[in-house]
N, C-alpha and C positions, 0 to 999 in steps of 0.2 A: 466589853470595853470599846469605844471609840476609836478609830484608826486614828495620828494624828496627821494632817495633811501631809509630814516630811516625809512619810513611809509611803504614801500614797503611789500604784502604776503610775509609772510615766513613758511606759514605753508606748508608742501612737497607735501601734496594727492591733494590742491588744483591745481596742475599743471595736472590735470587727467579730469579738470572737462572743461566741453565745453565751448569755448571764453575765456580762460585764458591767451592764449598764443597772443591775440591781447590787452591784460590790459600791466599795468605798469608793469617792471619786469627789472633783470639785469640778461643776461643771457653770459655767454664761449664760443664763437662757436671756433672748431678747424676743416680744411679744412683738407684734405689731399692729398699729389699729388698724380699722377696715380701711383703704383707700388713703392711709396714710392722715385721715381729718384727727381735729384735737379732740378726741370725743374724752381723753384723761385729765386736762388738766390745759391752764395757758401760761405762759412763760410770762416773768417780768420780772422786775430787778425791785428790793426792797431798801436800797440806796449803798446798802454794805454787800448783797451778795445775790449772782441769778438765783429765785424761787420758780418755785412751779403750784402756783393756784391750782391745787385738785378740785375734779367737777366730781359731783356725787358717783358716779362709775367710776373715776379715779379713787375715789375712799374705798371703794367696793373693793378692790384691787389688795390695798393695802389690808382687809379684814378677812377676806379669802386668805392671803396668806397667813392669819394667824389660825384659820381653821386647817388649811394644811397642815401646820406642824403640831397642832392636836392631834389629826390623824398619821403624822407619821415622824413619829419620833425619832426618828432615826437622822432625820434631815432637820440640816440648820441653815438657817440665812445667814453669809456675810459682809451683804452686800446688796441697795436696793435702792433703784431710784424710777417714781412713776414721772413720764415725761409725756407732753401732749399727745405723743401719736403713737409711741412707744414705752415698753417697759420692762426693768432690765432688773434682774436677781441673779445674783453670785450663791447657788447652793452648793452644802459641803454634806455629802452623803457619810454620816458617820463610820458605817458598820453593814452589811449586807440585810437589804429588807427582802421583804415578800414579793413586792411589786416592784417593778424597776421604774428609774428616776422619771423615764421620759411619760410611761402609766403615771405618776403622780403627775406630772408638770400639765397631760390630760385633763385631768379632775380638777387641777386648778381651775383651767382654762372656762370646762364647762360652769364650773361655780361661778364663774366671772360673769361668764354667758346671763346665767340663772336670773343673778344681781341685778343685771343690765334690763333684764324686761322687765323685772317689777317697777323701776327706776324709768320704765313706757318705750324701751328702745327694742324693738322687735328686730333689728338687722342684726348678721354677726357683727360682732365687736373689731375681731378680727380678722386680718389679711389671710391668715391662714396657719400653719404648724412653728411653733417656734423652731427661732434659730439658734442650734446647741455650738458654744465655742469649750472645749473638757481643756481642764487642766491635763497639759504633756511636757513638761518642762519645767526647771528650777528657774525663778523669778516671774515666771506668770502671773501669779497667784497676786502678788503687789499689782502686776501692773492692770489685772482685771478688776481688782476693788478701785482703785483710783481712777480708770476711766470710766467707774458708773459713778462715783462720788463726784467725778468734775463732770457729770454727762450735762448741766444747767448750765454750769459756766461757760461751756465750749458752746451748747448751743446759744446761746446770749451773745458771745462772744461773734460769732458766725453772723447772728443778725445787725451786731453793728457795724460788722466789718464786711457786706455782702460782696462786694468786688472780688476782697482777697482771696476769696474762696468759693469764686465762678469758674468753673472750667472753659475755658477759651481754648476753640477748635482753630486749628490752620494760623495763629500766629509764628509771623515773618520774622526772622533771626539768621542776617547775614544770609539770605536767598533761600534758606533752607525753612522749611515749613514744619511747627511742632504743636503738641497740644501745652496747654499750658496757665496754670492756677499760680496764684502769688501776686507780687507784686513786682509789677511789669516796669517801673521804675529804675529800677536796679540794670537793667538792660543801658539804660543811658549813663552811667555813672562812670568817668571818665578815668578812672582807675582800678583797673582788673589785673586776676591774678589766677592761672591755673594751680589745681593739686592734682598732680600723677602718677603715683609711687608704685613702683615693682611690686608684686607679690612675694620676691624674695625680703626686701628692704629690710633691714634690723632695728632692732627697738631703737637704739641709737640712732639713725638714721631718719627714724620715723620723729623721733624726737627732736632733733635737730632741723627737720624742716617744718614741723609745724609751729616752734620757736621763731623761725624766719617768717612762714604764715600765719601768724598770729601778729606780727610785727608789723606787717604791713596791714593787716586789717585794721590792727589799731591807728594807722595813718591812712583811712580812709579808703581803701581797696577792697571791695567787690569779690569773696572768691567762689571758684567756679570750678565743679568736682564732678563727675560721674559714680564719688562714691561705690568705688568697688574693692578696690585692694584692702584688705585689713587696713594700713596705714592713712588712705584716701579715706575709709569710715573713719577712723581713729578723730583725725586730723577735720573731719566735717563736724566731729562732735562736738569738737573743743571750741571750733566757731561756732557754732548755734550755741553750746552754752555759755559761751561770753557774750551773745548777744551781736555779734557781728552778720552785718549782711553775706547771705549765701545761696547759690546759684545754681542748682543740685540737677545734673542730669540723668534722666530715667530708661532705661531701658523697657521695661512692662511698667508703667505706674497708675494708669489711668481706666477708668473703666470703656470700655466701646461705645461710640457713638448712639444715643438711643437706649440701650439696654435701662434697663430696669435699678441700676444701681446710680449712674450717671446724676440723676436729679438731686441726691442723700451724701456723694461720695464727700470725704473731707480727707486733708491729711495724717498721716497714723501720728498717733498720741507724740512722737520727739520732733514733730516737725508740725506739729497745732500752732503751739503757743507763737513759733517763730513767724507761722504766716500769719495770725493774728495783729501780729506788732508790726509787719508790714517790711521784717529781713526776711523772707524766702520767697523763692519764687523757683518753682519744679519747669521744668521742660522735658520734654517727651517726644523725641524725631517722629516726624512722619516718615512711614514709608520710604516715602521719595526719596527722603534725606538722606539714607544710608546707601541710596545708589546712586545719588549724586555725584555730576564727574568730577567736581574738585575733593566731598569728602572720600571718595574710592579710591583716586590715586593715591590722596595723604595717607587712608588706611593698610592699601598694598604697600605703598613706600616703608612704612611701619612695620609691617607683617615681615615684610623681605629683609630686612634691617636684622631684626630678632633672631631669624632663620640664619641668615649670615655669620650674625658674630655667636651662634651654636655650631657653626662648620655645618651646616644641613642644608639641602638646596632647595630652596626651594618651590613650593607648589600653592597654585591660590585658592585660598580660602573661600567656602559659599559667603555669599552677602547676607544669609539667612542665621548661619550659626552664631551660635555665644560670642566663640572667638573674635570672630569679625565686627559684633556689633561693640562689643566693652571698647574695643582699640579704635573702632569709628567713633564713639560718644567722644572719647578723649580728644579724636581729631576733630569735632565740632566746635568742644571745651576751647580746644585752641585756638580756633579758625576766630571763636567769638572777641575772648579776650584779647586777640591779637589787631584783628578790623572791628570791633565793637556792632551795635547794632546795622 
């Protein structure tokens, strides 16, 4: 019988352990073309929705996978979209086979290969070993089918909106130097508003001020979060999904200058659509920024403050750690909406 996905592991270390990857499992794979070219298919809009015009190795793709699941019964597709340079399958491993998933997703692969010469294309196809993302967690499973079912629209979306979704190195915010994707707009908008809430804060509490921030957004305010405390997410969700401009500070968000992901990177699935429409706009301190002498004082002013009113005396924090950066984001958060750009 069929495992159904509910029951499926979802503990994470168990993917470490030997014969896992031949058990039940729902796993991401994304393919990649050689050198990133459309060698699958080209993107365009048919007036109602992004498509993707598959080239003849793009149909290969889609026929290989029905000879897969001749050869192996066990696996089902729930999820699949070929995209010019890329290609993404949601398989759900029913019941434990003979070969393990990552051996079939091989044989795919070579089959692909195979297609591609006859079809006079002698190079590999691809980049290289697919990339596995495994179901580990309750509501994955949704949000993996739905970003390969919108994987057209967002790219569509990204080419008409190229700006919103250029990463911008060394942009200037109040002296301080960040990296920075969105839209850069919202920087001048002459009504800002910080979100800072305790990680103690109560549901009530958290309720009660994103009622007040919600208020003001709908009268035209800017708001500007570091999004960390339960309540600061809570309270950035409820403005991104009313559609309000938001102003999201990052602690890690960005890929490194140069690497390999820099060129591809995009915002994660809750924070697409809003850069799209041209409310969000991510920032990212440099370096500098957190040892900067006005943000370091505000952040020890802060630190010592906390310490105090705990009766504890005390001692300062590296400029390096967790600590120090969440409570410096805030004090940037503030520095901004307070003097604006």
């Amino acid at each position: 019988m069929p495992t159904s996905p509910s029951s499926l592991p979802i503990e994470r270390a168990t993917w470490l352990q030997p014969g896992t990857w031949r058990k039940p499992c729902i796993v991401h794979v994304t393919m990649v073309a050689n050198g990133r070219q459309p060698l699958f298919g080209q993107l365009s809009h048919n007036g109602t929705e992004a498509i993707v015009e598959k080239t003849p190795i793009g149909w290969a793709l889609i026929d290989q996978e029905k000879k897969m699941l001749e050869l192996c019964p066990e696996v089902k597709i729930l999820a699949d979209k070929v995209m010019p340079d890329h290609h993404h399958i949601v398989l759900y491993v029913q019941r434990t086979m003979p070969r393990s998933i990552k051996e079939v997703l091989r044989g795919y692969m070579q089959g692909c290969k195979a297609e591609a010469r006859k079809l006079g294309v002698t190079a590999n196809i691809y980049d290289g070993p697919p990339f596995y993302r495994v179901l580990t967690h309750k509501g994955q499973l949704h949000a993996m089918i739905e970003y390969v079912k919108a994987n057209a629209y967002r790219a569509w979306q990204r080419r008409q909106n190229p700006d919103l979704f250029r990463i911008h190195r060394q942009t200037a915010v109040c002296g301080l130097l960040f990296t920075s994707m969105g839209n850069h707009f919202l920087l001048n908008w002459p009504d800002r508003q910080l979100v800072e809430m305790s990680r103690r804060a109560t549901e009530t509490q958290i309720m009660e001020r994103m009622e007040a921030v919600l208020a003001s957004a709908h009268n035209g305010a800017v708001t500007y979060t570091a999004a960390i405390s339960a309540g600061e997410r809570t309270i950035a969700r409820k403005v991104r999904e009313q559609g309000f401009p938001l102003v999201v500070l990052l602690n890690d968000g960005f890929p490194a200058a140069g690497s390999p992901r820099e060129r591809f990177f995009k915002p994660g699935g809750v924070y697409f659509d809003a850069c799209s429409s041209g409310q969000l706009l991510l920032l990212e301190p440099d370096a500098s920024a957190f040892i900067h002498p006005s943000v370091k004082a505000a952040t020890e002013a802060t630190l010592r403050a906390k310490a105090e009113a705990k009766h504890f005396t005390y001692a300062p924090v590296p400029t390096d750690s967790q600590r120090y950066r969440f409570v410096a984001l805030n004090e940037m958060g503030g520095m901004m909406v307070t003097y604006g750009e």
